[in-house]
TORMAR-688427 format. One line per 10 residues: number of its first residue (from 1); their letters; for each residue x, y, z of C-alpha. Coordinates in nm, 3 decimals. Example, Ala and Ser with C-alpha at 12.3 -4.5 7.8 and 13.67 -1.06 7.14 Angstrom:
<marlums>
1 = as = 1.230,-0.450,0.780; 1.367,-0.106,0.714;
</marlums>
This chain:
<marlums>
1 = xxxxxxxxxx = -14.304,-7.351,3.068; -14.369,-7.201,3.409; -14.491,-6.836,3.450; -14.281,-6.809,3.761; -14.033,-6.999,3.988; -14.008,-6.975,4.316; -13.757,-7.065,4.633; -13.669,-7.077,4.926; -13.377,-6.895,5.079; -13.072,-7.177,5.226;
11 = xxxxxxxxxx = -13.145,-7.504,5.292; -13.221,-7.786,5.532; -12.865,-7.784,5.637; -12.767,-7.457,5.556; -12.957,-7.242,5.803; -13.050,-6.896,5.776; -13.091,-6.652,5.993; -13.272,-6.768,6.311; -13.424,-6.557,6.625; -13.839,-6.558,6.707;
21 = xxxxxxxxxx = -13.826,-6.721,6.336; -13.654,-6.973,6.181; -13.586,-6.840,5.828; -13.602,-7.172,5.658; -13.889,-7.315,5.729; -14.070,-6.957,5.699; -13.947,-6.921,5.384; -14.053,-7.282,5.285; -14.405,-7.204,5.413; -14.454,-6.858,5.215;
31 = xxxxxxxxxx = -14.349,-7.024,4.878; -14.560,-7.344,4.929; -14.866,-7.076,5.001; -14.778,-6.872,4.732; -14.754,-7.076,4.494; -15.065,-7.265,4.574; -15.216,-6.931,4.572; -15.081,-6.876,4.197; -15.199,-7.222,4.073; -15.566,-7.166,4.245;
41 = xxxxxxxxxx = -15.508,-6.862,4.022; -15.456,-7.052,3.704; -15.114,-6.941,3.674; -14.783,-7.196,3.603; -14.519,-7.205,3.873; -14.242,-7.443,3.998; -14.090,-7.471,4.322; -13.737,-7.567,4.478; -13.638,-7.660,4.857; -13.246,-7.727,4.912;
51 = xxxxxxxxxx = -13.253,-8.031,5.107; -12.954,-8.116,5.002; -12.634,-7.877,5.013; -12.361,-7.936,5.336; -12.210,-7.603,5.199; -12.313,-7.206,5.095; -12.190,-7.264,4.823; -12.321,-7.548,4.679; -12.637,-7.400,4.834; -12.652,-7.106,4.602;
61 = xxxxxxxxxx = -12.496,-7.310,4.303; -12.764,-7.550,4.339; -13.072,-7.301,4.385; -12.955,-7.054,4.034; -12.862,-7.390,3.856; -13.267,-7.531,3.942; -13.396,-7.180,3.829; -13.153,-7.154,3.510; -13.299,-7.523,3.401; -13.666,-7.417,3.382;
71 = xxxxxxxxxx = -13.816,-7.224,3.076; -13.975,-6.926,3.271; -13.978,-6.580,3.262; -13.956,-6.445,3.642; -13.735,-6.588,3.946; -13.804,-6.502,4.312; -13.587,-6.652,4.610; -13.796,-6.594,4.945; -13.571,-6.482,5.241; -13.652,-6.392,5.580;
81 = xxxxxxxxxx = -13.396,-6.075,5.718; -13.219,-6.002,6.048; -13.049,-5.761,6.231; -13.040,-5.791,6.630; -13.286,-5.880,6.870; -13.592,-5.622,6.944; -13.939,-5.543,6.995; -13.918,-5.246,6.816; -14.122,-5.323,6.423; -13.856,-5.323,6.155;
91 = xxxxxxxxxx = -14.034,-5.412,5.827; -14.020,-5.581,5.463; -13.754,-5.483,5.144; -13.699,-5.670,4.828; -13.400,-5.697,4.645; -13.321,-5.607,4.285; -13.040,-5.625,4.052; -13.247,-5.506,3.742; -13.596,-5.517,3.877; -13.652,-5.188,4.078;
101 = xxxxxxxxxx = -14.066,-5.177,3.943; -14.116,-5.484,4.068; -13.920,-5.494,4.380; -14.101,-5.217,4.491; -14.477,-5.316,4.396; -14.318,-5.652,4.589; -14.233,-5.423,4.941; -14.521,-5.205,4.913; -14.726,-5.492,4.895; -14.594,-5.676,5.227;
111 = xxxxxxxxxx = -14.609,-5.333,5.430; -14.943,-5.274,5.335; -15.073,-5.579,5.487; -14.845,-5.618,5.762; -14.853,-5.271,5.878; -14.495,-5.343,5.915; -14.227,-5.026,5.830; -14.194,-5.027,5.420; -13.780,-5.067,5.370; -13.879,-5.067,5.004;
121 = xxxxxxxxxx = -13.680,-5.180,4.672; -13.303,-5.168,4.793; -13.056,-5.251,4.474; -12.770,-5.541,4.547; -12.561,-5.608,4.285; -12.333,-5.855,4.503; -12.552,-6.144,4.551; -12.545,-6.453,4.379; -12.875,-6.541,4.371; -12.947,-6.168,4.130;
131 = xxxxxxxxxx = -12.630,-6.198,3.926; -12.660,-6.583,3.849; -13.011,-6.613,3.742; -13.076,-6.587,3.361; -13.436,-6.459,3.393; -13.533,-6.089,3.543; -13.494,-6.160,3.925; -13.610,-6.023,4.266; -13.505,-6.140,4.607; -13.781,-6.134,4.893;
141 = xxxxxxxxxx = -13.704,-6.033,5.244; -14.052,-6.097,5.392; -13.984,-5.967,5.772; -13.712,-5.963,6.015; -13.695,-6.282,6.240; -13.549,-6.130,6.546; -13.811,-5.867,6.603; -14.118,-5.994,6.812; -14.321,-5.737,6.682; -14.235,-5.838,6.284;
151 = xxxxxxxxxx = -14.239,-6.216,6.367; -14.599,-6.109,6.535; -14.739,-5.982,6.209; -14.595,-6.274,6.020; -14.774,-6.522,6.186; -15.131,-6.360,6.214; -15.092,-6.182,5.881; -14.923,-6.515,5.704; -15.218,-6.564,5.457; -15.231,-6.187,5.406;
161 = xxxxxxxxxx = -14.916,-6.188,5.309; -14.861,-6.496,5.072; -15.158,-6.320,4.869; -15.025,-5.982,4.831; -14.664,-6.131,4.743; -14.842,-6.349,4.510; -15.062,-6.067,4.342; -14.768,-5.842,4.320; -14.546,-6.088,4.131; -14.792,-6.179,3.898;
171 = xxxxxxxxxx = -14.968,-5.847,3.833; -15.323,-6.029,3.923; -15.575,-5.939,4.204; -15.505,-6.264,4.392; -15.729,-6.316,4.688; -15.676,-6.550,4.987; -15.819,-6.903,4.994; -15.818,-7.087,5.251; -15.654,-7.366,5.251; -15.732,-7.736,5.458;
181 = xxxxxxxxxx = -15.455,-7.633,5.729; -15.191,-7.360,5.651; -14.996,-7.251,5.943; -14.666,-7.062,5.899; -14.378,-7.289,6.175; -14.241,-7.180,6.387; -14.000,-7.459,6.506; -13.662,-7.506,6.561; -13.391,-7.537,6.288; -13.311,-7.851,6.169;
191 = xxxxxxxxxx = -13.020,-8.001,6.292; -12.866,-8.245,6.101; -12.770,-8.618,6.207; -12.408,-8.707,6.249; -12.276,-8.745,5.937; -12.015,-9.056,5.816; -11.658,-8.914,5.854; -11.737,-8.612,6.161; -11.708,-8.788,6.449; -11.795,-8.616,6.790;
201 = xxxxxxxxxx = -11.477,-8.471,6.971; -11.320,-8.306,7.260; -11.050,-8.250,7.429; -10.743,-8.521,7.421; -10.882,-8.656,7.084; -10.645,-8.625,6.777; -10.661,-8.653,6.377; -10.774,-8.465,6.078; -11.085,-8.378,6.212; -10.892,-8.190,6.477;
211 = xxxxxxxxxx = -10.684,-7.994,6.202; -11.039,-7.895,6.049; -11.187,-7.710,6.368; -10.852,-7.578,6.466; -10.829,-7.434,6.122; -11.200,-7.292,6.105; -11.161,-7.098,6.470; -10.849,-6.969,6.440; -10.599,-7.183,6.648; -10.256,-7.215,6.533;
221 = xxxxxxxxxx = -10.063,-7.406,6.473; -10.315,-7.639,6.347; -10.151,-7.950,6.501; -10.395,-8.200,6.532; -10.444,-8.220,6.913; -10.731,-8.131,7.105; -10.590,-7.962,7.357; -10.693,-7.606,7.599; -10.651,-7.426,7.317; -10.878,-7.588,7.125;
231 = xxxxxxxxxx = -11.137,-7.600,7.391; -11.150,-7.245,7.444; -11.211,-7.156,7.098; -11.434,-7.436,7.047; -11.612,-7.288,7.416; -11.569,-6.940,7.280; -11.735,-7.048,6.931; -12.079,-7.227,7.102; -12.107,-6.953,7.282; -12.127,-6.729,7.032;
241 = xxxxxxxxxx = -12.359,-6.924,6.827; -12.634,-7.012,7.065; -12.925,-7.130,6.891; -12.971,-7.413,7.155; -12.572,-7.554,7.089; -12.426,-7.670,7.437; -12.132,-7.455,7.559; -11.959,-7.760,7.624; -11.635,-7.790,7.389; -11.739,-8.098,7.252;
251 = xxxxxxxxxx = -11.814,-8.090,6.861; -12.059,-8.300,6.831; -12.379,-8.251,6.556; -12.485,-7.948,6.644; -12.150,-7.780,6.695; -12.037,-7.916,6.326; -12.371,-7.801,6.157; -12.275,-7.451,6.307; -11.892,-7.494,6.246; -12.057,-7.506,5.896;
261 = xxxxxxxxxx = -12.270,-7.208,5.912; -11.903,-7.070,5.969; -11.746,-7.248,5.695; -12.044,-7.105,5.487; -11.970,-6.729,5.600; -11.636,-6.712,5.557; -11.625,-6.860,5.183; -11.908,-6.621,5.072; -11.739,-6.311,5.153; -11.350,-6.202,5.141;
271 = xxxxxxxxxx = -11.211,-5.914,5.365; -11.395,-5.630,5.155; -11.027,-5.512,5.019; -10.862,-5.668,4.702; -10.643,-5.884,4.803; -10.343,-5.711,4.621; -10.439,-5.412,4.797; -10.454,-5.549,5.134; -10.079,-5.713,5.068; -9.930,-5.392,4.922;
281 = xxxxxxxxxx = -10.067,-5.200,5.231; -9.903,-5.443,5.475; -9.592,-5.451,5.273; -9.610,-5.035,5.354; -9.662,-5.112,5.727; -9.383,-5.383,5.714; -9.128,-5.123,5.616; -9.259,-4.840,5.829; -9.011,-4.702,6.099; -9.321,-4.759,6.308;
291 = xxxxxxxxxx = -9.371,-5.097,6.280; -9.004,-5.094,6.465; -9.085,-4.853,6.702; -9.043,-4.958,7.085; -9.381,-4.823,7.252; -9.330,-4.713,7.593; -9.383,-5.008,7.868; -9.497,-5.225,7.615; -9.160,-5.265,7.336; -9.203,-5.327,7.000;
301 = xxxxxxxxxx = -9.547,-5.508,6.914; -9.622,-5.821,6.694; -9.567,-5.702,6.334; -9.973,-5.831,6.267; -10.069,-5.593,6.454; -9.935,-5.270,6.268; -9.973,-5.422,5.914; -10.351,-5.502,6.025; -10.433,-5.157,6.168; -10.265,-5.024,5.796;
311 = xxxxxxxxxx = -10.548,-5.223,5.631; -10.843,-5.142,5.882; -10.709,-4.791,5.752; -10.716,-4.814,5.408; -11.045,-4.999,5.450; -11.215,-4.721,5.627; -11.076,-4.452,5.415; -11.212,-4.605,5.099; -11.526,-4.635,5.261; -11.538,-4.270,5.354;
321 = xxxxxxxxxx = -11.482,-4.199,4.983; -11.792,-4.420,4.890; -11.977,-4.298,5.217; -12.030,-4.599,5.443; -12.216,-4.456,5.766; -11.909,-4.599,6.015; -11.631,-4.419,5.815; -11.833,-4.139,5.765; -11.898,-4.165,6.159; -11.559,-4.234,6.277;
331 = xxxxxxxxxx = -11.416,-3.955,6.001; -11.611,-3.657,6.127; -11.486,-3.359,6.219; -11.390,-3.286,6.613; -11.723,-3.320,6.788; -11.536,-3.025,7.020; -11.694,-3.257,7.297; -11.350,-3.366,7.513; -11.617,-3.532,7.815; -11.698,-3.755,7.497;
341 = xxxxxxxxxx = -11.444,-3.792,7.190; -11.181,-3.886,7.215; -11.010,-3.672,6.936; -11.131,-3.348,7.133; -10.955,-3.517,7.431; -10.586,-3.525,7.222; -10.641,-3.223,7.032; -10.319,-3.052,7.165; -10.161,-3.408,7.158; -10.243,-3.449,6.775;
351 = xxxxxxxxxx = -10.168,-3.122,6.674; -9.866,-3.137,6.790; -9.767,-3.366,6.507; -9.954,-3.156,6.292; -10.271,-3.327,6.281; -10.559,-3.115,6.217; -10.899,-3.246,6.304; -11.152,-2.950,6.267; -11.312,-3.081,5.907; -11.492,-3.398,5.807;
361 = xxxxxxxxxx = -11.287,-3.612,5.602; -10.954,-3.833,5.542; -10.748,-3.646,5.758; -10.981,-3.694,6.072; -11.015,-4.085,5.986; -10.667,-4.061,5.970; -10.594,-3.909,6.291; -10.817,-4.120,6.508; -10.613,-4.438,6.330; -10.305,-4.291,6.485;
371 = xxxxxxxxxx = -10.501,-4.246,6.819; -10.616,-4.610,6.774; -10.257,-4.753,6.718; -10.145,-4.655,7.029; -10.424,-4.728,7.242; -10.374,-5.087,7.095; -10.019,-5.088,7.229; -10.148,-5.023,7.580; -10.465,-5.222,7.645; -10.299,-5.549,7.470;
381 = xxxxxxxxxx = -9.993,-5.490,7.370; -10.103,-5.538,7.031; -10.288,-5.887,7.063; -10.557,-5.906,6.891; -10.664,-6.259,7.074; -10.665,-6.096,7.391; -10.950,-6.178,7.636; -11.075,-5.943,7.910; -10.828,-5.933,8.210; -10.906,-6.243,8.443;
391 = xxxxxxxxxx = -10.837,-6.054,8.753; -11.169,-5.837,8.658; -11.510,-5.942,8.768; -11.650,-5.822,8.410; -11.769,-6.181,8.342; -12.132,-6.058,8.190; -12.147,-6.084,7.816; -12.176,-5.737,7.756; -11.920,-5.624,7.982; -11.636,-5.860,7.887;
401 = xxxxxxxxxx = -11.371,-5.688,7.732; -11.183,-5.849,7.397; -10.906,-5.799,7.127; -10.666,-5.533,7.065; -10.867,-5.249,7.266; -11.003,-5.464,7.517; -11.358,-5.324,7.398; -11.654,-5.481,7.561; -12.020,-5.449,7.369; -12.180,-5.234,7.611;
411 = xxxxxxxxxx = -12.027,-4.998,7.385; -12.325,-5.032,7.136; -12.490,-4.805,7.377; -12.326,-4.484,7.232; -12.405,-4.492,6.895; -12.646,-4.625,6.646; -12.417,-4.719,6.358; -12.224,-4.992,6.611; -12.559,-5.274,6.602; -12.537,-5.319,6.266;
421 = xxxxxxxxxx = -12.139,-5.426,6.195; -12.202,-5.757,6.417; -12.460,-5.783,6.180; -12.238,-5.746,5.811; -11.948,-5.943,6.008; -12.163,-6.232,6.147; -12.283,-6.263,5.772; -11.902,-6.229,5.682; -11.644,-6.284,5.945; -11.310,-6.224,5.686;
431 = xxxxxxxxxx = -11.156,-5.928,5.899; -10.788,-5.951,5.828; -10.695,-6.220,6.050; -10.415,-6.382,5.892; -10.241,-6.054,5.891; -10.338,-5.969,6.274; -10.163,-6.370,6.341; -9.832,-6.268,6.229; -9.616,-6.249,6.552; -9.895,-6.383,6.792;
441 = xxxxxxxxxx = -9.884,-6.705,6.987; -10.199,-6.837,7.127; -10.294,-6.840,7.560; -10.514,-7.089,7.650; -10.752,-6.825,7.745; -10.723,-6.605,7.446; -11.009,-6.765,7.253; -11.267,-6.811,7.553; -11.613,-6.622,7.539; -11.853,-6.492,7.849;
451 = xxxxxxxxxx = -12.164,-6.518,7.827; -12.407,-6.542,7.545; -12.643,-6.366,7.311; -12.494,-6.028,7.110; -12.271,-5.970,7.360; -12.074,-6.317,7.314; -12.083,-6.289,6.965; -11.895,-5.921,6.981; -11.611,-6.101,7.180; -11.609,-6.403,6.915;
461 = xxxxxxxxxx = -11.608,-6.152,6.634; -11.322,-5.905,6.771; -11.133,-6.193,6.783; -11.195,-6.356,6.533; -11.254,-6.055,6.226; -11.001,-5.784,6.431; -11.163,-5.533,6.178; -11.496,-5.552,6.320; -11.317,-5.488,6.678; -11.129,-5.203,6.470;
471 = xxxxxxxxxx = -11.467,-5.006,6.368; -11.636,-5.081,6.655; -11.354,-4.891,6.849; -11.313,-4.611,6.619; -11.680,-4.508,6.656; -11.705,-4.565,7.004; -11.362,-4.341,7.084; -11.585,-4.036,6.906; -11.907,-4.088,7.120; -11.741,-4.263,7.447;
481 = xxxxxxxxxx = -11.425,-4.198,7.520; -11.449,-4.294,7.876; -11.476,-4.598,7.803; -11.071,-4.647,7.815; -10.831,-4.589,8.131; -10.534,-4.532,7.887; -10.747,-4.273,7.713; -10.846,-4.151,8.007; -10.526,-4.079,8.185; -10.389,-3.962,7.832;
491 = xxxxxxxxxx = -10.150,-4.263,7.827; -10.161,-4.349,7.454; -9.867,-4.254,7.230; -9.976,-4.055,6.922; -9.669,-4.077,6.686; -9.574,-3.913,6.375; -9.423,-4.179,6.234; -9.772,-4.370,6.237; -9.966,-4.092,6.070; -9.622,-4.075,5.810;
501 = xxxxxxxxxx = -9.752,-4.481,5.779; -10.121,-4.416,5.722; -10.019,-4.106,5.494; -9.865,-4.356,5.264; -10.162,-4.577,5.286; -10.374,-4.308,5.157; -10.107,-4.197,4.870; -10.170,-4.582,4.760; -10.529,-4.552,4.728; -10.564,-4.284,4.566;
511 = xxxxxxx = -10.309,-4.412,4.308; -10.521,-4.748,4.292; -10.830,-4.504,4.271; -10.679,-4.337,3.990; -10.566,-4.623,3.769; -10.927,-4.746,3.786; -11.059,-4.468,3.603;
</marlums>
């Protein structure tokens, strides 16, 4: 029977998180160290490394069904966090379903010898790794790979580290010992070879394998042909995930291993809305009288678009009741600032259908999702595909605009609570794109990318999860209003019939909200 049982965090081909780290192989290197550590210590451990798993979710599967065979009596899965690239120090946290003692003793530990900012024990009771195991569990996030100054302290600090992770999940003064030749790596992910059955392609080539990346970014109708489409989203995709993959449109190794890392996203989350919900809600913006309404210069828009700004609404507002910073953000009262929000901008324009914004809250949220359904009808016409306008020189990553509000990433600038959605929707990309589909047909620069970094992975991500693109909006119409012509020259509609929609969005939540209790 081991005392403990430790692994590591994904898997040789199911990459983690990646930046001045590489989270597997740091994760591989702090539970080899540790555990030696534990053994020089007289104490019984076992280790696992996924070296096998193609998918997240046979990753996961197989890491809890490894811990649930061993007799043991504490499980710890080593992970290394991220967030967006910095210099500024961002720290250690551990995670914790049951075990809050120990997660903390676990961060306190790791801060104290890293000098690195203590996040502490956070509690996560949606992670399979906490709710699968059978033994008490914790979940490590050691430092953040994408800050230089927490991928600094890793590597001088490593042994440091390894013992005070080790002492605190044993309960036992565990020194460090030096070992022959430890040194935390540093490299590269591993990519894997080209696998029997994925074949590199590219444009003109045709088949199943075709169907499959046509089907993963987004292009319909999935027909099977390679053709501009296709290479724009497949362009738009590489470009997006960097992490030395060739903007190139050819899917070749490296582009399937990260078509995978997509794959692997997408089936680990689910748009954060029961699915019942989310169909009811569009079935409310299906029979709206605005979802008929002829917007002026623009007509009637595709039907994807209203139904998918109903459930970015009813998404938000059941946020705000549970207190998610961006809802609570994008719901707050008139900032009375018209050079900068937009709602202070249209105050006479909102009140005027009797929308009141002067208190935190639901009816706020609501009224900046009325603002927001117009604005979509001007700078797309509701598309949520769209790409920045091709007769602009805004080629730079950050200044490319994207999706329904044409929203580019410099945006990020105005508030602090925009950074860390790429983050959740990078990690889980399900944004309600079937629904924004409905009514859309595909340019064959709709799905093309500029640039790289952040800034190419906001134009991926509007496009690809239109929520994201929604809350990224909503905050940045409250701190940046300028940031729109149509807002600017007051050209957006604000209709009663779409706040009569949303009203009846709300009346269904808090019926669901109700029922529940």
């Amino acid at each position: 029977m081991a005392d403990i049982c430790l692994s590591s965090g994904h898997g040789k081909y199911i990459r983690g998180a990646s930046g001045y780290l590489d989270e597997v192989n740091c994760a591989r290197a702090v539970v080899d160290e540790v555990a030696r550590l534990m053994r020089a210590n007289g104490i019984s451990v076992e280790t696992f490394h996924d070296d096998q798993s193609h998918s997240q979710n046979e990753n996961l599967n197989r890491i809890v069904n490894w811990h649930n065979s061993k007799k043991r009596t504490l499980d710890c899965s080593i992970h290394f966090n991220a967030y967006q690239t910095t210099s500024s120090a961002m720290g250690t946290e551990c995670l914790y379903l049951t075990q809050k003692d120990l997660a903390k003793k676990v961060a306190d530990a790791i801060a104290r010898v890293t000098g690195l900012p203590n996040r502490g024990p956070k509690y996560r009771d949606n992670l399979f790794f906490l709710n699968s195991t059978d033994e008490k569990a914790v979940l490590v996030e050691v430092v953040f790979v994408d800050s230089s100054t927490d991928a600094e302290a890793y590597e001088e600090r490593f042994e440091s580290i390894c013992s005070a992770l080790a002492s605190a999940l044993t309960g036992q003064s565990i020194e460090e010992q030096p070992p022959a030749e430890v040194k935390p790596p540093t490299t590269p992910p591993v990519i894997p070879e080209e696998e029997p059955g994925r074949e590199t392609i590219g444009i003109g080539d045709k088949g199943p394998d075709v169907v499959y990346v046509q089907n993963m970014l987004g292009v319909f109708p999935a027909d099977g042909d390679f053709g501009p489409i296709t290479d724009a989203a497949v362009r738009g995709y590489q470009a997006a995930y960097g992490s030395g993959v060739t903007c190139d449109g050819i899917v070749g190794p490296k582009t399937w291993a990260a078509l995978d890392y997509l794959e692997n996203a997408k089936s680990a989350g689910n748009d954060r809305m029961p699915a019942d919900q989310a169909r009811r809600i569009a079935a409310i913006a299906e029979d709206s009288v605005i979802a008929n309404y002829s917007w002026k210069d623009r007509g009637k828009l595709p039907l994807g678009y209203t139904c998918g700004i109903a459930q970015c609404f009813g998404l938000a507002a059941t946020r705000l009741m549970q207190g998610h910073p961006i809802a609570m953000t994008a719901g707050q009262a008139d900032r009375n600032l018209p050079d900068k929000d937009a709602l202070s901008w249209y105050r006479d324009k909102l009140a005027a259908i009797d929308l009141d914004c002067s208190e935190d809250g639901i009816d706020t949220l609501r009224a900046l999702f009325v603002l927001m359904l117009g604005l979509g009808a001007r700078e797309s016409s509701g598309r949520y595909c769209e790409g920045r306008d091709m007769s602009a020189t805004n080629v730079a990553a950050d200044t490319a605009e994207a999706s329904c509000y044409q929203t580019s990433w410099n945006i990020r600038s105005c508030s602090s609570s925009i950074p860390p959605l790429l983050q959740e929707y990078w990690a889980n990309p399900n944004g309600f794109l079937p629904t924004f589909q409905n009514g859309v047909s595909l340019k064959k620069d709709d799905l093309a990318n500029f640039g790289s970094g952040d800034g190419a992975k906001f134009q991926f991500l509007s496009k690809y999860a239109p929520a994201f693109h929604v809350f990224v909006t909503g905050v940045g119409l409250r701190y940046l209003r300028q940031h729109w012509g149509p807002i600017n020259r007051s050209e957006v509609e604000v209709k009663r019939e779409a706040n009569e929609m949303f009203l009846d969005v709300q009346h269904l939540l808090s019926e669901d909200s109700a029922e529940s209790v």
